[in-house]
N, C-alpha and C positions, 0 to 999 in steps of 0.2 A: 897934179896927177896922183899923187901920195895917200890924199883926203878923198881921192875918188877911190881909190884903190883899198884904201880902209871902208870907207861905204861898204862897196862891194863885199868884204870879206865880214863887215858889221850883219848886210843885211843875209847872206849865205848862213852866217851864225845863227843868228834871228830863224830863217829857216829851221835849221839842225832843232836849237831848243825850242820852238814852238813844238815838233811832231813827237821830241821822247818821249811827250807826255800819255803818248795814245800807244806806247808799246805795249805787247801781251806780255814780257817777261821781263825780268829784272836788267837780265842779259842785251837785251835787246835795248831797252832804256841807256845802261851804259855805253853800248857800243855808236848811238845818238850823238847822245850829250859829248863822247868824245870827241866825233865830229863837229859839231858846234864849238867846241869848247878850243880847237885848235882854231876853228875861223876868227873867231873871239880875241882868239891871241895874235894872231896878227891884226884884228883892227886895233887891238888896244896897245900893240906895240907902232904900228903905221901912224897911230897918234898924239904917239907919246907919252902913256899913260902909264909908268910905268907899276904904281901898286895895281893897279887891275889886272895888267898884265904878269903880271909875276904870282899876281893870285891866281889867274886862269890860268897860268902855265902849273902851278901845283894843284890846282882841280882836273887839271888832265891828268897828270900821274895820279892823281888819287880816284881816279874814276879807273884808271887801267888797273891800281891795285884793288879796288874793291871788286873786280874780275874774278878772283882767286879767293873772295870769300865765299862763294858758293863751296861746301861740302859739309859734311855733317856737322851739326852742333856736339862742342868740345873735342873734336878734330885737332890731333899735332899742327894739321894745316891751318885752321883756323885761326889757332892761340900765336904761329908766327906771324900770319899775316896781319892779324890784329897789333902783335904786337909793332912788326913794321909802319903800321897804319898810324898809332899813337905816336910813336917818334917821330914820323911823318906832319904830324900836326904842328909841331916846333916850331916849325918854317914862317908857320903865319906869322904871329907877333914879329919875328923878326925881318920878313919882307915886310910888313906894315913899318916899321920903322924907318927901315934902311931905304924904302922909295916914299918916304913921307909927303904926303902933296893935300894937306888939311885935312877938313869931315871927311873929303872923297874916300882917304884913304882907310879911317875907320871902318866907314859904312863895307867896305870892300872887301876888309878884314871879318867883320861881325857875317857879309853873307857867305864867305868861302868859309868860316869856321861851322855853321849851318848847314851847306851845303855837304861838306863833309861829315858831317855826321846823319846827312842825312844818306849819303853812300855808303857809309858804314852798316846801314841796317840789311838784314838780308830777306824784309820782308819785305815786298814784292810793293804792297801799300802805304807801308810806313818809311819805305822809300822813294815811293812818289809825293804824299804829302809833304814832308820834312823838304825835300826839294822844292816845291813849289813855293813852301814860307820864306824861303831863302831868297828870294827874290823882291822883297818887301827892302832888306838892308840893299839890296844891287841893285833896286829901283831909284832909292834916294842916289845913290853913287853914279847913277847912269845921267841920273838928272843934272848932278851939280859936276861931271865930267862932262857932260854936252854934248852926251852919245845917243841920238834917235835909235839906232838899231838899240842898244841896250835899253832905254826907255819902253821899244816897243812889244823886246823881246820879256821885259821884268812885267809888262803889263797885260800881255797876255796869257802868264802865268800867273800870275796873281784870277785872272778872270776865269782862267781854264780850275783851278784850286777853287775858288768860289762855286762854281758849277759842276764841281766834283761834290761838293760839301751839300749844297743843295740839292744833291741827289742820293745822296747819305741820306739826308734828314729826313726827306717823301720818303723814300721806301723804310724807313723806320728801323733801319740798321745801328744797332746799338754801339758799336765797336767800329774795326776795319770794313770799310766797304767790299758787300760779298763781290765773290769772282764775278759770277755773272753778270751782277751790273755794272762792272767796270771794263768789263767786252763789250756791253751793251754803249759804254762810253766812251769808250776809245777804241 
């Protein structure tokens, strides 16, 4: 019942991060992935797993804190929450240690350190990219944890990222992909 029940909240998850990627605003992308990211935490605690889950349990507070970096660049607000943000990072290495369970636990580590910086940006693009690379290290993790829903969820962000990049490169976009084409894509 437990392993159905983790499914369930695996493939819920899988839902949540497959659609952030088509949000129109930064905000909205957050407020996604936090829902994914809580169903996530219960499949990978229904599982047993505990550095992924301890990693998604810190991708959630660090997606709820990266909320609060919306306001002006070099904002009192900002430099706290940034700096909350940075201390915030600590945690990794040492849940990576403390629920040690082989490469898995690496890989898990390498993409929640990524993913988090990729919630740190407050551009709107380079917040979406940097998130979808991060899925490359939680691909291998998904793989060698023996999580379909994570497999499915890392692999179609990896494809959604590819076909974001490929539509970068036709339109001849030198830099960040313009707004327009990324409404046109998501």
């Amino acid at each position: 019942m437990s392993l159905l029940l983790a499914q369930g909240f695996g493939f819920a998850g899988s839902l949540a991060c497959c659609l952030w990627s088509f949000a129109g605003t930064r905000r909205t992308m957050l407020l996604v992935q936090m829902l994914g990211s809580t169903c996530f935490l219960l499949h990978w605690t229904l599982l047993g797993r505990g550095t992924a889950a301890a990693m998604t349990g810190l991708l959630l507070v660090m997606a709820g804190l990266s909320l609060f970096l919306d306001a002006p660049p070099g904002s009192a607000r900002i430099r706290i929450v940034r700096g909350i943000y940075l201390a915030a990072l600590l945690p990794i290495t040492l849940l990576a240690v403390a629920t040690w369970a082989g490469p898995q636990s690496f890989f898990a580590a390498i993409g929640t350190a990524m993913a988090c910086h990729g919630r740190w940006q407050t551009d709107r693009d380079r917040h979406r990219t940097i998130l979808l690379a991060s899925s490359v290290p939680w691909l291998v993790h998904s793989a060698i944890a023996g999580s379909i829903p994570g497999v499915c969820t890392d692999l179609f962000a990896l494809g959604r990222g590819g076909w974001l990049a490929w539509q970068q490169r036709r339109a001849g976009a030198g830099g960040a992909m313009p707004a327009a084409l990324l409404a046109k894509a998501g």
